[in-house]
C-alpha positions in Angstrom: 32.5 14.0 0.8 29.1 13.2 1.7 27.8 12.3 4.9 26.0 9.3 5.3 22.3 10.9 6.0 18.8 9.6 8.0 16.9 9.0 5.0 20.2 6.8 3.9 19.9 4.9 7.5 16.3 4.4 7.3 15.8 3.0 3.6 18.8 0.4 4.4 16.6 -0.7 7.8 13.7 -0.9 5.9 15.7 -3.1 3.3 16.7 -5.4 6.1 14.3 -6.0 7.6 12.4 -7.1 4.1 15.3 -9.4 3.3 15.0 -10.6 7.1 11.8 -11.8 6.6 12.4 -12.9 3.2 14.8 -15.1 4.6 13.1 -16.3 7.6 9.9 -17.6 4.8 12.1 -19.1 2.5 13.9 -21.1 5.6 10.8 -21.9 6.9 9.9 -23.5 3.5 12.6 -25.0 2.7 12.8 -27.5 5.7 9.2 -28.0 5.8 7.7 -25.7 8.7 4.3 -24.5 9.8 2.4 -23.5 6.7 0.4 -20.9 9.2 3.6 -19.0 9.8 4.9 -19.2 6.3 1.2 -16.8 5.6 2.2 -14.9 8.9 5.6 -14.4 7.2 4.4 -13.1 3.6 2.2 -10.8 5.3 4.6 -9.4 6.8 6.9 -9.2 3.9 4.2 -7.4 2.1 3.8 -4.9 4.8 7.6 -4.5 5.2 7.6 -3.7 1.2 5.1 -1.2 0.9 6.8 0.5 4.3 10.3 0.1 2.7 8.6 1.6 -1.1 6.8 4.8 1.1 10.3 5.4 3.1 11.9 5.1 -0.2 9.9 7.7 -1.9 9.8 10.1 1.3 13.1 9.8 1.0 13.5 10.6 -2.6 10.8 13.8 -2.4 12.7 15.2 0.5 15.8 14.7 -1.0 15.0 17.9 -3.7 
């Protein structure tokens, strides 16, 4: 049986926190918001994804 591990924990934050602010955007669209924070949002989806891809691949190369 395996244990449920860090790098397990860590990728699945990193996940939701992406689809948090995915969310929160696509919200924010949809009834019409504040274009500035719509930007402020995709930015920091982008930022989010590239953290989420470098956890990913830690992960991975550590998992050898």
């Amino acid at each position: 049986m395996h244990s449920i591990g860090w790098g397990n924990i860590l990728v699945a934050v990193a996940l939701g926190a992406v689809l948090f602010v995915l969310l929160a955007g696509i919200a924010n669209m949809a009834r019409g918001g504040n274009s500035n924070l719509s930007q402020t949002l995709m930015r920091w989806r982008v930022g989010l994804q590239f953290l989420a891809i470098l956890i990913i691949m830690g992960v991975l190369f550590f998992r050898r």
